[in-house]
N, C-alpha and C positions, 0 to 999 in steps of 0.2 A: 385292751389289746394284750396278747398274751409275748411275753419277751422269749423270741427266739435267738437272743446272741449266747453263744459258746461261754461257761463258767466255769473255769477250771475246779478241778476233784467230781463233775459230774458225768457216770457215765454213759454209754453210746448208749441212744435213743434210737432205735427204727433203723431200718436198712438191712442189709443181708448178717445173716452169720458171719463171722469169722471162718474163714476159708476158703466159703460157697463160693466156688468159681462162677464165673460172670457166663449168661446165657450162650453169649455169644463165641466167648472163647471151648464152650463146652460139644458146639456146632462144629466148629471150626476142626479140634481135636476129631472130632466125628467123622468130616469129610475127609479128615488126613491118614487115616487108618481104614475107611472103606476105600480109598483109592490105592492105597497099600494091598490091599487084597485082590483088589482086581489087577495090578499089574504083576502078580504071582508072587506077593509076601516075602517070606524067608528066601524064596528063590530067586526074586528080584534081587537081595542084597549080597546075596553070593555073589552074583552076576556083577552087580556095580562096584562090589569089592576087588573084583579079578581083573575089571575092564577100566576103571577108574579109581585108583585107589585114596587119591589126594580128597575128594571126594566123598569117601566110605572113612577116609579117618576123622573128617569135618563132622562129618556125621556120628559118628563115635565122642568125639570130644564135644557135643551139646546132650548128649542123654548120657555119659558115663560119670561118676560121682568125681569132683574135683579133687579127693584124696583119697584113698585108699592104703589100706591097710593088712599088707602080706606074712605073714611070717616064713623062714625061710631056717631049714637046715643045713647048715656047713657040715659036712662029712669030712673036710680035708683040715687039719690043724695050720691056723694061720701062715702066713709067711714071717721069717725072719726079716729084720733091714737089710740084710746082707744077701737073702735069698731073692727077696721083692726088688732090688737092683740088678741082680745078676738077669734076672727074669726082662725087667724094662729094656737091658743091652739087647738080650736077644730078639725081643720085640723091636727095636731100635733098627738092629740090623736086619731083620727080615723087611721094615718097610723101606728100608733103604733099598734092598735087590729087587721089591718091587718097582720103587719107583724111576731105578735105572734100569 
């Protein structure tokens, strides 16, 4: 009788590749982008983005990468301590006349 219990350092025997998505989930993906098409694609998600937006960023935040990585030029020479406060006052007092 041949010993089929798991021995550790030996490795995978049979089964799928590594990666090979599963049958089923490859149908699945299938069915979820031909129906994407049929209810007008790109033009569907404009729509949903304009009409539901809470929705359309749900949807955003399962397909968009969990970091990202921008770079970004500053044209304007930092603020001073003493500039960056004077600035928060004014800020300060603008939401103050807002919010009386």
């Amino acid at each position: 009788m041949e010993d089929t219990k798991f021995k550790p350092g030996k490795g995978k025997t049979g089964g799928r590749v590594k990666g090979t998505p599963n049958k089923a989930t490859v149908k699945v993906k299938e069915a979820i982008l031909n129906a994407f098409e049929e209810v007008g694609g790109e033009k569907y998600l404009v729509l949903v983005a304009k009409s539901d937006p809470r929705t359309f960023c749900t949807l955003l935040g399962k397909v968009m990468p969990a970091e990202m990585k921008h770079e970004i030029e500053i044209k304007e020479p930092p603020l001073t301590s003493e500039q960056l406060i004077a600035r928060l006052k004014e800020l300060d007092e603008e939401l103050a006349n807002v919010l009386h």
